[in-house]
N, C-alpha and C positions, 0 to 999 in steps of 0.2 A: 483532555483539553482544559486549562486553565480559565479561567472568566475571563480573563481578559484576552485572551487570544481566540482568533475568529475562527471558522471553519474552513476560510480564503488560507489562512496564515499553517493553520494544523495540518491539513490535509497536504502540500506540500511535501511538508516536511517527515511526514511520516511514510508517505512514496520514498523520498531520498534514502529515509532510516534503513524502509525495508528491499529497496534497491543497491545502496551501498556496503551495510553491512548483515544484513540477516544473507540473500540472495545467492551471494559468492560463496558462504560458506556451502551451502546445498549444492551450489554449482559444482562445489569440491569434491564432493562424495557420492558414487555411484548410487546410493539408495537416496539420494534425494533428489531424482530425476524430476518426479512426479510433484515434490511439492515445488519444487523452481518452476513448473510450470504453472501450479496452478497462482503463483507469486505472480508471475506475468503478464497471467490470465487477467488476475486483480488488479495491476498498475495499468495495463491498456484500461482497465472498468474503471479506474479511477480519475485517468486521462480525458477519458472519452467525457467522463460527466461533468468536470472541471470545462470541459471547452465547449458541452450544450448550457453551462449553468445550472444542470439539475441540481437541485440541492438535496432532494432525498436521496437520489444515490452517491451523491457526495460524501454523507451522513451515513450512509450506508461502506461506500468502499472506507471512509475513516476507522468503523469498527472492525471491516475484516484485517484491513492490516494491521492493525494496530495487537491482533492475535498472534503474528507470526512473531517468533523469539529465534535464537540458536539456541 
């Protein structure tokens, strides 16, 4: 996250990243059942805390995605 971009603006967008392209590729390949789930698991946790306003798990779900690559 850049300084000038907020945690409103980061977090977003790094749902989208790891929703639109890390996601589909694991979807693709029988050995990546288990990390598309646990992908899942993390965008519902990231959802969830975006819509109570938590801010540490906010803070929190931004770093675990932001781990997932292809």
């Amino acid at each position: 996250m850049s300084d000038a971009t907020t945690l409103g603006d980061a977090l977003p967008k790094e749902m989208a990243r790891v929703r639109d392209n890390v996601l589909p590729y694991y979807d693709e390949i029988p050995a990546g059942y288990f990390a598309a789930a646990l992908m899942r698991r993390d965008l519902d946790e990231a959802a969830h805390a975006m819509a109570q306003g938590d801010v540490v798990a906010m803070i929190r779900s931004y770093e675990t995605l932001k781990e997932y690559e292809v």
